[in-house]
C-alpha positions as CSV (number, residue, x, y, z in Angstrom):
1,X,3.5,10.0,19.9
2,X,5.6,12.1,17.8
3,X,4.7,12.5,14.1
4,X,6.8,12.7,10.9
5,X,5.7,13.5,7.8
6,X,6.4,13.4,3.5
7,X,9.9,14.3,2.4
8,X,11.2,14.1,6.6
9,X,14.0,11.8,7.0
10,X,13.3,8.3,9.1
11,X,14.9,8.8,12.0
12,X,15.0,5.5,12.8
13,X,14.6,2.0,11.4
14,X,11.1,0.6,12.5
15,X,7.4,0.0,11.6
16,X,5.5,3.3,11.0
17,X,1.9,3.6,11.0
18,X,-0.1,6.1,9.1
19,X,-1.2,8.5,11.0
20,X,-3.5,10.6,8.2
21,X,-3.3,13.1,5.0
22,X,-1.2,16.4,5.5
23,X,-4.6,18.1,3.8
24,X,-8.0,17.4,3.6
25,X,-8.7,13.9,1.9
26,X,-11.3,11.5,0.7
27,X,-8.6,8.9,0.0
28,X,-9.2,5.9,2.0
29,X,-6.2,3.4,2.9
30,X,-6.4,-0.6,3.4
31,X,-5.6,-1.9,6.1
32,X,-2.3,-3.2,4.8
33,X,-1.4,0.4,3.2
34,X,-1.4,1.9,6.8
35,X,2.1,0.7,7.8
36,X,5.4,0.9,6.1
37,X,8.7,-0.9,7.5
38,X,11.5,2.0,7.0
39,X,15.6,2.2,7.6
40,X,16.8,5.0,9.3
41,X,17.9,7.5,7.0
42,X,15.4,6.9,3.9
43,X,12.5,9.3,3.2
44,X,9.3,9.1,4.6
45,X,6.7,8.1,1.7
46,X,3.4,10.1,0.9
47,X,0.1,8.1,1.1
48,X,0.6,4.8,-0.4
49,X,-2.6,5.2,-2.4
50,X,-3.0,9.3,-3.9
51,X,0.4,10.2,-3.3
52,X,-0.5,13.4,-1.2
53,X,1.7,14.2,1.7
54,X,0.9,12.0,4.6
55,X,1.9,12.0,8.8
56,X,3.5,8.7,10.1
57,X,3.9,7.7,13.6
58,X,5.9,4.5,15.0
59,X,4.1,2.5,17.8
60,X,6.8,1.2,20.6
């Protein structure tokens, strides 16, 4: 799987999955903080919870 991370554009509209911190990090998601639905063209997010710079992956 090919992984995007914080301030890379979506290249395509789907469900993304987070795929874990750019840095070392205690933070601990919820479950339903681990996935993001995202158009094509927006910006992908950092963590949903410490807003550090996160990796995303989509799941086909």
């Amino acid at each position: 799987m090919v992984k995007f991370h914080t301030a890379q554009g979506v290249p395509s509209t789907g469900v993304y999955h987070f795929a874990g911190h750019m840095q070392n990090s205690s933070c601990q998601l919820q479950e339903n903080e681990k996935r993001i639905e995202i158009v094509a063209g927006e910006i992908f997010p950092p963590c949903l919870r410490c807003k550090a710079g996160a990796f995303w992956e989509i799941r086909l």
